[in-house]
C-alpha positions as CSV (number, residue, x, y, z in Angstrom):
1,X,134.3,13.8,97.6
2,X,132.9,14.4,94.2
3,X,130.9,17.2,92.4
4,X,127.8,15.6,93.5
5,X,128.1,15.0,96.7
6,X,129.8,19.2,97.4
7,X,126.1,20.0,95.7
8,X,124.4,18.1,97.8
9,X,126.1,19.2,100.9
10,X,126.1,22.7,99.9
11,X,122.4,22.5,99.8
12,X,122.1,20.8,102.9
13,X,123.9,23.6,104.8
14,X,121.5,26.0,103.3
15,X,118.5,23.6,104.6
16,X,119.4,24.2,107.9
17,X,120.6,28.0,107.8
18,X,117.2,28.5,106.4
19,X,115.8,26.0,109.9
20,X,117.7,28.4,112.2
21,X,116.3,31.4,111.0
22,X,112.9,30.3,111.2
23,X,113.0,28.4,114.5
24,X,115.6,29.8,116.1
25,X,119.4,29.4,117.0
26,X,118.7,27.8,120.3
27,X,116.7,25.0,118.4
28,X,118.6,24.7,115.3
29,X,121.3,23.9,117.7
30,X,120.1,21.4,119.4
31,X,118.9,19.8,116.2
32,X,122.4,19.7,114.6
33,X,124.0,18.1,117.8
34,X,121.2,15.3,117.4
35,X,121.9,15.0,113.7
36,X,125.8,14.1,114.2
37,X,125.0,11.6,116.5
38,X,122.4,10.3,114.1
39,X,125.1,10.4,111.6
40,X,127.5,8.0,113.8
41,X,124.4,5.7,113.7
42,X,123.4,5.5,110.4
43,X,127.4,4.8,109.3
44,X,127.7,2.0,111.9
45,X,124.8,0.5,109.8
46,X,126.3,1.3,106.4
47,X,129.3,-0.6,107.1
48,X,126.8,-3.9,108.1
49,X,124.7,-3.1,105.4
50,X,126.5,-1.0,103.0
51,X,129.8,-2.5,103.3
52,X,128.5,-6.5,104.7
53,X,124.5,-6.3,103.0
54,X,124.0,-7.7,106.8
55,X,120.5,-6.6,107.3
56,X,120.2,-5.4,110.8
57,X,117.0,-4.4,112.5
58,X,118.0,-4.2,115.9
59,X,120.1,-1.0,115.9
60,X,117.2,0.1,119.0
61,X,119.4,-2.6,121.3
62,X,122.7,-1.1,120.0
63,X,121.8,2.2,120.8
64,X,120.0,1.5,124.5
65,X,123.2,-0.6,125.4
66,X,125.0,2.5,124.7
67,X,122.6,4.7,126.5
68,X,123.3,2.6,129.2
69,X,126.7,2.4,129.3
70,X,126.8,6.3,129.3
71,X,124.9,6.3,132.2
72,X,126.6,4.0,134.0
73,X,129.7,5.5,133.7
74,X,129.3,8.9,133.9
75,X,125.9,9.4,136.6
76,X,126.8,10.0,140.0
77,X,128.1,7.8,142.3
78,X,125.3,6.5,144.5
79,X,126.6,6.3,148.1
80,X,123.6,4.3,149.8
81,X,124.2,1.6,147.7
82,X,128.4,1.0,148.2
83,X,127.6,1.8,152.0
84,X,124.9,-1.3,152.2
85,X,125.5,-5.2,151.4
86,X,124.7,-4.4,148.1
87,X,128.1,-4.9,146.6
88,X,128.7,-8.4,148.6
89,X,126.1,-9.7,147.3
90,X,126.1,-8.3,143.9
91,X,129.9,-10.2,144.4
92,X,128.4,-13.4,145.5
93,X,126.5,-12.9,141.5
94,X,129.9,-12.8,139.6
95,X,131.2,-15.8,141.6
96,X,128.0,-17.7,140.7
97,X,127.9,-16.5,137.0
98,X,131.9,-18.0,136.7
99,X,131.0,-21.1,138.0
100,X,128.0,-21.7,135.5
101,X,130.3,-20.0,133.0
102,X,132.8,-23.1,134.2
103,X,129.9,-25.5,134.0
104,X,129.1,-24.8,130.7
105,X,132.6,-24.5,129.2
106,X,133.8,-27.5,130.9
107,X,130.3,-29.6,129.2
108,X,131.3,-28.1,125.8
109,X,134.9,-29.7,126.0
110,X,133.3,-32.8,127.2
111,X,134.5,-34.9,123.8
112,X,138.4,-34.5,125.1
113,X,137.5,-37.4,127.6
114,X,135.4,-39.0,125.4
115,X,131.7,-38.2,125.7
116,X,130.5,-37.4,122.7
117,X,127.2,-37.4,120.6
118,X,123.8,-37.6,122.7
119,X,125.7,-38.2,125.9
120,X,127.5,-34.9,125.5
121,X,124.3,-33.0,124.4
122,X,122.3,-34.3,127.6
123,X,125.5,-33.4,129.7
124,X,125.6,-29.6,128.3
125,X,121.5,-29.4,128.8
126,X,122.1,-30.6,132.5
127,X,125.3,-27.5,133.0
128,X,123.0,-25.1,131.5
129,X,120.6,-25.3,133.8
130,X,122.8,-25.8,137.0
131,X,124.5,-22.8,135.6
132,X,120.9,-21.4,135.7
133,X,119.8,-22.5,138.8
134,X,123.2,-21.4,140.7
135,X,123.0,-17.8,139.1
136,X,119.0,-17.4,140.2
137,X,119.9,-18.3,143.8
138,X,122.4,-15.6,144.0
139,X,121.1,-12.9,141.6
140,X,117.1,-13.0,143.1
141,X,118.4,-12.0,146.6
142,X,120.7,-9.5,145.6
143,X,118.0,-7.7,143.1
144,X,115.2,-7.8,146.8
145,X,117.6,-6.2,148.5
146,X,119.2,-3.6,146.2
147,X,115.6,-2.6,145.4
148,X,114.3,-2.4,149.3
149,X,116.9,-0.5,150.6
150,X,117.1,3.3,150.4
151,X,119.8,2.8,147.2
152,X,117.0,1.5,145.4
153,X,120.0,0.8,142.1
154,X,123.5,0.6,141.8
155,X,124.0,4.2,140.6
156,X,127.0,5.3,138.3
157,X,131.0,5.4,138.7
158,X,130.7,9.3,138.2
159,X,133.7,9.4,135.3
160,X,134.0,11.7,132.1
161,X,131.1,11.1,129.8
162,X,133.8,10.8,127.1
163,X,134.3,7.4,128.7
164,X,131.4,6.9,128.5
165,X,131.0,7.0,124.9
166,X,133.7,4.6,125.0
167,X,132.2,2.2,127.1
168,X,129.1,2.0,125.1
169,X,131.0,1.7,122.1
170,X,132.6,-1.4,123.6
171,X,129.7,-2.7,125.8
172,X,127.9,-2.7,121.8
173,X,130.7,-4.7,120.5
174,X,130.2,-7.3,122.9
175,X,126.7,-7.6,122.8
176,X,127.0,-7.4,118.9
177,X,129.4,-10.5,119.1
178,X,127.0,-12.4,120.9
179,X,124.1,-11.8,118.7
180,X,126.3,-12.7,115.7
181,X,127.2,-15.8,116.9
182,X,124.0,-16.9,117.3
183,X,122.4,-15.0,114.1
184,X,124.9,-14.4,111.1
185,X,124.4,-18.1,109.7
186,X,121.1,-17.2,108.7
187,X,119.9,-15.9,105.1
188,X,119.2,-11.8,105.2
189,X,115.3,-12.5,106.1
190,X,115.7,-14.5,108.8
191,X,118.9,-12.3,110.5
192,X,116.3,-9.0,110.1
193,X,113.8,-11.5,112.0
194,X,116.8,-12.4,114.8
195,X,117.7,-8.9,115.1
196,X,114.4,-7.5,116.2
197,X,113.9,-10.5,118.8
198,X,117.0,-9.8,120.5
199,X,116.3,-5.8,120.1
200,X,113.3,-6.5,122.2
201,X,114.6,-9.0,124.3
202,X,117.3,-6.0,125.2
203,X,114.3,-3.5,125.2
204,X,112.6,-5.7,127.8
205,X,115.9,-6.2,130.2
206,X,116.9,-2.7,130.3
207,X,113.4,-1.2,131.0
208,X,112.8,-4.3,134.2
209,X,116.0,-4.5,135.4
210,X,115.4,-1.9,138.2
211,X,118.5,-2.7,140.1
212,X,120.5,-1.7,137.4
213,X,119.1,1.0,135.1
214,X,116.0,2.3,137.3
215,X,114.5,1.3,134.6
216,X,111.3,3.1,134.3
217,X,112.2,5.8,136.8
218,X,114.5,7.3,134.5
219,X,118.2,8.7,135.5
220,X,119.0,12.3,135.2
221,X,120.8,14.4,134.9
222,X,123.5,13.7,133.3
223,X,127.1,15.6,132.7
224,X,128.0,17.0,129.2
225,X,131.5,16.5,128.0
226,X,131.4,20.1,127.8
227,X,129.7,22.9,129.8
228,X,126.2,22.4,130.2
229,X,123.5,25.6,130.0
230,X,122.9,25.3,133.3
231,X,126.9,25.7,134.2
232,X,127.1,28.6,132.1
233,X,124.0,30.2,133.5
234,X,125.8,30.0,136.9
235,X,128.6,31.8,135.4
236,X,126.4,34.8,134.3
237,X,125.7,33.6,130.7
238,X,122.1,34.8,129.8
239,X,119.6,31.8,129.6
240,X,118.9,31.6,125.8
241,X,123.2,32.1,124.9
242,X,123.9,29.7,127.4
243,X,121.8,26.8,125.6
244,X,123.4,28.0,122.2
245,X,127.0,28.2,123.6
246,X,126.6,25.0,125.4
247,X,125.5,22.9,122.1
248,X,127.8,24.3,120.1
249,X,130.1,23.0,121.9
250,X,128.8,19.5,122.0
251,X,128.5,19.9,118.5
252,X,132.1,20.5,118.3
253,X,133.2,17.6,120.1
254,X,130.8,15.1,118.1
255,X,132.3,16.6,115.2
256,X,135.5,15.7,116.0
257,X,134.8,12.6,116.6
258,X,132.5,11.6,113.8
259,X,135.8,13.2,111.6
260,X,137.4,11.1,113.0
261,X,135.6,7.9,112.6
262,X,134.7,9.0,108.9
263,X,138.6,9.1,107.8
264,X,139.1,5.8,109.2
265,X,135.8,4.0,107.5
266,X,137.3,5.6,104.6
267,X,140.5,4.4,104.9
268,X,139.3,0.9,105.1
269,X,137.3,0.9,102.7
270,X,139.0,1.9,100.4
271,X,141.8,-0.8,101.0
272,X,141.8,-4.4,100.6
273,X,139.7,-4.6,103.7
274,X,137.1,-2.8,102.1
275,X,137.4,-4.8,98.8
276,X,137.2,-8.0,100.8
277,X,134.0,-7.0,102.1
278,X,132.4,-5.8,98.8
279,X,133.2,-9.5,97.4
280,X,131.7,-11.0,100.3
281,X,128.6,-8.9,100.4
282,X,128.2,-9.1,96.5
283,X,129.1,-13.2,96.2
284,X,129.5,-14.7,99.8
285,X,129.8,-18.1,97.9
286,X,132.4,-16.8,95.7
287,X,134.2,-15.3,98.2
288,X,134.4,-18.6,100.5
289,X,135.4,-20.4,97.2
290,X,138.2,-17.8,97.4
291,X,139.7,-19.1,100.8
292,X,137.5,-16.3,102.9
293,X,136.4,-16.7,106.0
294,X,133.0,-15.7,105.6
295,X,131.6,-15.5,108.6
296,X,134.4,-14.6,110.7
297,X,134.3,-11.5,108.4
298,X,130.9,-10.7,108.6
299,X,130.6,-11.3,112.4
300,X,133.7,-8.9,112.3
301,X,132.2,-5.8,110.3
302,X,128.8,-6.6,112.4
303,X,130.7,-5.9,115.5
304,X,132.5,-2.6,113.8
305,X,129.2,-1.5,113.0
306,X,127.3,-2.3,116.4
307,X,130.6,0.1,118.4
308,X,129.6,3.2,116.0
309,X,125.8,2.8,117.6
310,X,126.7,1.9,120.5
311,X,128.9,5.4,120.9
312,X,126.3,7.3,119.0
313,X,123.6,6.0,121.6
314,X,125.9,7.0,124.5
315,X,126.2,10.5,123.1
316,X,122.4,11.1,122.2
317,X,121.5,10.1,125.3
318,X,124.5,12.2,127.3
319,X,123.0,15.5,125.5
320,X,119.5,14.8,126.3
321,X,120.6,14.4,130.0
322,X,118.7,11.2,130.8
323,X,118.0,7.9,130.6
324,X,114.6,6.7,129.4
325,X,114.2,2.9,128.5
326,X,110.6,4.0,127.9
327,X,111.4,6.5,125.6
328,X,112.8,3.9,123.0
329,X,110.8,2.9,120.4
330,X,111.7,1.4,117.0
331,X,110.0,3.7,114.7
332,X,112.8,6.2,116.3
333,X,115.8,3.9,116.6
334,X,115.6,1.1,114.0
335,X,113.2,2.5,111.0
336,X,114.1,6.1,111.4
337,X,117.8,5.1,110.6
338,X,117.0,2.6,107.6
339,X,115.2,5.7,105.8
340,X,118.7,7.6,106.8
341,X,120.9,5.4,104.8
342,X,118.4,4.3,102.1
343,X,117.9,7.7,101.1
344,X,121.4,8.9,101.5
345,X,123.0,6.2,99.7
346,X,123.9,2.6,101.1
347,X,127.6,1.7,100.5
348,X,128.7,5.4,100.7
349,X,129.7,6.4,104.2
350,X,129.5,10.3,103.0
351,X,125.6,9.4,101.7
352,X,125.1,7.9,105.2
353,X,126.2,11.5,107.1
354,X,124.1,13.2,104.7
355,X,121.0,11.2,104.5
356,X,121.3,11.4,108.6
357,X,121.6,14.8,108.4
358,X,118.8,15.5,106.0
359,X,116.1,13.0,107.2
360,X,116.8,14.3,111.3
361,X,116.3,17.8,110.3
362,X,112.9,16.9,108.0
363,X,111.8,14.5,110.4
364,X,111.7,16.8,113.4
365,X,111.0,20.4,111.4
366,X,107.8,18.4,109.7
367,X,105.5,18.0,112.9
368,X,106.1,21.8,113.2
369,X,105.5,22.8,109.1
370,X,102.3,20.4,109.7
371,X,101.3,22.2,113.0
372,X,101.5,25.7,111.1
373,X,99.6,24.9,108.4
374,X,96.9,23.0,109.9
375,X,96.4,26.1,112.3
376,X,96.1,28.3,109.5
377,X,93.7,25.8,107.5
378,X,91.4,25.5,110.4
379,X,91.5,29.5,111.4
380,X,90.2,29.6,107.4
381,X,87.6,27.2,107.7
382,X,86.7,28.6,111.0
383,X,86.1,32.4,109.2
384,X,84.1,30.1,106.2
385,X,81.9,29.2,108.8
386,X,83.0,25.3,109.3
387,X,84.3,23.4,112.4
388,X,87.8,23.7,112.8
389,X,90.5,20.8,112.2
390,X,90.3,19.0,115.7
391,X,93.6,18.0,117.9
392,X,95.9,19.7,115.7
393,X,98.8,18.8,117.8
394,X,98.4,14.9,117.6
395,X,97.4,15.1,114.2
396,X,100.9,17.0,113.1
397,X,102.8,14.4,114.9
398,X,101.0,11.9,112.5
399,X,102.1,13.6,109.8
400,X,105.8,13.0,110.0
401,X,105.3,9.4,109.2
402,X,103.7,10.7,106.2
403,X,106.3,12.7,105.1
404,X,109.1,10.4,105.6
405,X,107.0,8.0,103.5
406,X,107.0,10.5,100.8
407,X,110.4,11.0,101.0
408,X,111.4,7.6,100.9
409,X,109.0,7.0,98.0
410,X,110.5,10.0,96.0
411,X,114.0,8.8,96.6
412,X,113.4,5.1,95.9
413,X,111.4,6.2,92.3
414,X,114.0,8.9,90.9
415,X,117.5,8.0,93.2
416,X,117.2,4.5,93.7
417,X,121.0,3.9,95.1
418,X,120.5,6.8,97.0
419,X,121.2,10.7,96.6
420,X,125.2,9.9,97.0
421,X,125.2,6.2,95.9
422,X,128.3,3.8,96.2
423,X,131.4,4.3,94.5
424,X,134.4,3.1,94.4
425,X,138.0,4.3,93.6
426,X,140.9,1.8,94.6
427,X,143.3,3.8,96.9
428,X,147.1,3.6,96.1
């Protein structure tokens, strides 16, 4: 960590001492716990972008299939549903799935006894869809009932939200994988293009797929690694220290692990791995002409990046205590993050942190700087004698875009690399 970025940090921790006596330790708490998992985010998309220059607009999936994954493992076990035929039949859906899964393998192999060119294509169209037709039969009457009965979804396992994280992490990698198979052959436009289709194709299954995620209906609440406000109020901790104690204490363990997961990005990058990477990212043709596997490698860092959202979903969504697939929107999840590592510094995991850290803070403190001062304005023009500014509240939440645009337009104009941009010191 150089001069430059201790400044910057520095100045950063004064930003938000300055937030906290203003709004509040309860608040600036909460904020901070947000920020770190923001953080995780926004370096999961500097190694694809910073590291790979894959250009990624579908971090929103990423971080729902996280969400998801939290919830899954760590809600509740929901009784009605393992005491009904659910489970059978939601048994009689895996069977069905292998078998297509079979189908479709076994067409794809289909040149070892000789049936290749069209004949092979028309053979793999024909498993695909009896590998379609099979899993409808048996997934359609499993989601009617599941959804009629007094279950109504499959509920959780009720484990430690920790695992949780985990699971997300890994449930990201695999969706990751699948998206890069189909994606990472295409030129940086065109994969940007991919990436939101699939975002919103995984938008769209989440938010239907009652069965599963309740979709709409939300799920909450959710257990805390740590103890929540609620546990500590039940242990006689007053109502405003409870929430302070409580976050800090998330905030602890996201610390720890974003500590974590920043040594080891450093590590690696500044080994060969790291090194391999810049090439490719800088001169993919080069690199290939070099004996690299270029895609293997890039399909690789995409999946590396994919796990830190994935976990960083899980954990935003643990501390807010539900599950909204409503509540996702890609202004939030996919944009927000962009301006995160663009201003920060692309290609410099400790510019990622801090442009997280900064942009969170100014993103959510700005609809209430905006709400203060158009108050005050429209108390002044209301003594001048003038009609006062009308829906102030709506209008402040406008004003964040606003803000981050001036931000990003600032920072692109005097800091183009970012406020920490890249460098690079070969490790020993």
């Amino acid at each position: 960590m150089n001069r430059r970025t201790l400044i910057f940090f520095g100045a950063l921790l004064a930003y938000y001492a300055i937030a906290g006596v203003f709004f509040g330790a309860a608040y600036i708490s909460l904020l901070s716990v947000q920020a770190l998992a923001f953080a995780l985010i926004a370096l999961g998309l500097n190694i694809q972008w910073g590291f790979g220059g894959l250009f990624n607009f579908g971090i929103m999936g990423s971080l729902m299939v996280g969400g998801f994954a939290a919830t899954t493992i760590s809600f509740p076990v929901n009784p009605e549903f393992w005491a009904s035929d659910g489970p059978a039949l939601l048994g009689q859906v895996a069977i069905a799935a292998a078998i297509g899964a079979v189908l479709v393998i076994a067409a794809g192999q289909a040149h070892r006894i000789g049936i290749t060119g069209r004949w092979k294509t028309t053979l793999q169209v024909i498993a695909w869809f009896a590998a379609y037709v099979i899993y409808r039969s048996r997934i359609d009457p499993a989601v009617a009932y599941i959804e009629a009965t007094d279950a109504g979804w499959i509920g959780g396992l009720g484990l430690h939200p920790i695992l949780g994280w985990i699971f997300g992490g890994v449930l990201a990698a695999g969706v990751a994988y699948i998206i890069g198979k189909v994606s990472l052959g295409l030129r940086t436009d065109y994969l940007a293009i991919a990436t939101i289709g699939i975002s919103e194709i995984i938008r769209a299954l989440i938010k239907n797929m009652d069965w599963l995620t309740r979709g709409t209906l939300t799920v909450s609440p959710l257990d805390w690694p740590v103890p929540r406000p609620q546990d500590l109020q039940a242990m006689g901790l007053a109502i405003a220290d409870s929430f302070v104690v409580g976050r800090v204490a998330f905030f602890g363990v996201l610390l720890v692990v974003l500590a974590l997961v920043l040594y080891l990005v450093q590590r690696a990058y500044g080994g060969p791995w790291g090194r391999m990477m810049r090439a490719i990212r800088d001169n993919h043709i080069a690199a290939a002409a070099m004996g690299k596997d270029v895609k293997s490698r890039q399909l690789e860092i995409f999946i590396f990046g994919s796990v830190l959202m994935g976990i960083g979903g899980a954990a935003l969504v643990t501390l807010n205590q539900i599950f909204d697939p409503g509540s996702y929107q890609p202004i939030n999840h996919t944009f927000l993050i962009w301006v995160m590592l663009i201003v920060g510094g692309a290609g410099n995991n400790w510019g990622a942190v801090f442009g997280a850290l900064f942009i969170y803070l100014t993103w959510m403190l700005s609809d209430a700087a905006a709400q203060f001062l158009f108050n005050g304005l429209s108390d002044w023009m209301v003594t001048m004698g003038w009609p006062g500014i009308p829906d102030v509240q709506s209008r402040s939440s406008q004003m964040r875009v606003l803000i981050l645009g001036v931000v990003i337009t600032l920072a692109l104009r005097y800091t183009p690399r970012g406020l920490i941009p890249e460098t690079y010191q070969a490790r020993d």
